[in-house]
C-alpha positions in Angstrom: -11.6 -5.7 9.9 -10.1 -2.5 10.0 -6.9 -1.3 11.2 -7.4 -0.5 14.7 -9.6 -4.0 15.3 -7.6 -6.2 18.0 -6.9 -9.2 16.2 -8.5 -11.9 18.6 -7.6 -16.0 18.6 -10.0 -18.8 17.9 -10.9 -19.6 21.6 -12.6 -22.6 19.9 -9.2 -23.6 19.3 -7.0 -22.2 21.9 -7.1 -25.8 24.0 -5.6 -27.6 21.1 -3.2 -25.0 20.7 -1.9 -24.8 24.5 -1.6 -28.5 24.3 0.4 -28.8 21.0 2.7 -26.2 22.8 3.3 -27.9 26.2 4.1 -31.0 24.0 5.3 -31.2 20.2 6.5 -27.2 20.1 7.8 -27.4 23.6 11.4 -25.8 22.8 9.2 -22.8 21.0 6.9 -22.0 23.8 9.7 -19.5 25.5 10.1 -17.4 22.1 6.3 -17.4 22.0 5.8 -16.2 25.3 8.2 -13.3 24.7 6.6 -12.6 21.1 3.3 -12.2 23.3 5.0 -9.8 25.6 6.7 -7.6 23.4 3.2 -7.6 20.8 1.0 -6.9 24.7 -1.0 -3.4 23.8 -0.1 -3.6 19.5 -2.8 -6.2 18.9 -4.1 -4.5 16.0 -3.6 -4.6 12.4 -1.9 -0.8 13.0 0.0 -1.7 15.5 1.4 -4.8 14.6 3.0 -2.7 11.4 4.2 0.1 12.8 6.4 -2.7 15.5 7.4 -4.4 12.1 8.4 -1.1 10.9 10.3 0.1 13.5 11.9 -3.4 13.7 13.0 -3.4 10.1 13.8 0.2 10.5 16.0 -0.3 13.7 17.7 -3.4 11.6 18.3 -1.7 8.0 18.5 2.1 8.0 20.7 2.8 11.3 17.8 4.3 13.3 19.2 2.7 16.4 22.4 4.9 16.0 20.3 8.3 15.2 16.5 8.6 16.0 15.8 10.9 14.0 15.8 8.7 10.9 13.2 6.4 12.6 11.2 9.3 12.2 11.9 9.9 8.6 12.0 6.7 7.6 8.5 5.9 9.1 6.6 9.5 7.9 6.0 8.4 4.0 3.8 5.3 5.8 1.5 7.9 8.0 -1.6 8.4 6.4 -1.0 6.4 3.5 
């Protein structure tokens, strides 16, 4: 696999899944359905780190407050 692949699901599995949800993990399907929203278009390898990046980013080095240290803090990952 390589970083750009979309990471695809086990259709094979996909019907056991759905059920389990609607039944056992009922009171997760709602943070599962916004997970899959706010992933939509970062299915990849790539993209999913540069969202957990961003995220941790956002949380721990005051990015929200000052964009420009999102930037910094995300240019030693570029490339490497």
């Amino acid at each position: 696999m390589r970083a750009l692949d979309t990471i695809w699901s086990n259709d094979a599995k996909r019907d056991k899944i759905a059920l389990y949800l609607k039944t056992e993990a009922k009171a997760y399907l709602p943070a599962l359905e916004r997970a899959s929203r706010l992933i939509d278009g970062f299915e990849s390898l790539l993209g999913l780190e540069l969202l957990s990046t961003v995220n941790w980013l956002l949380a721990h080095d005051r990015a929200a407050a000052d964009p420009q240290v999102l930037l910094e803090g995300y240019q030693p990952l570029v490339g490497g």
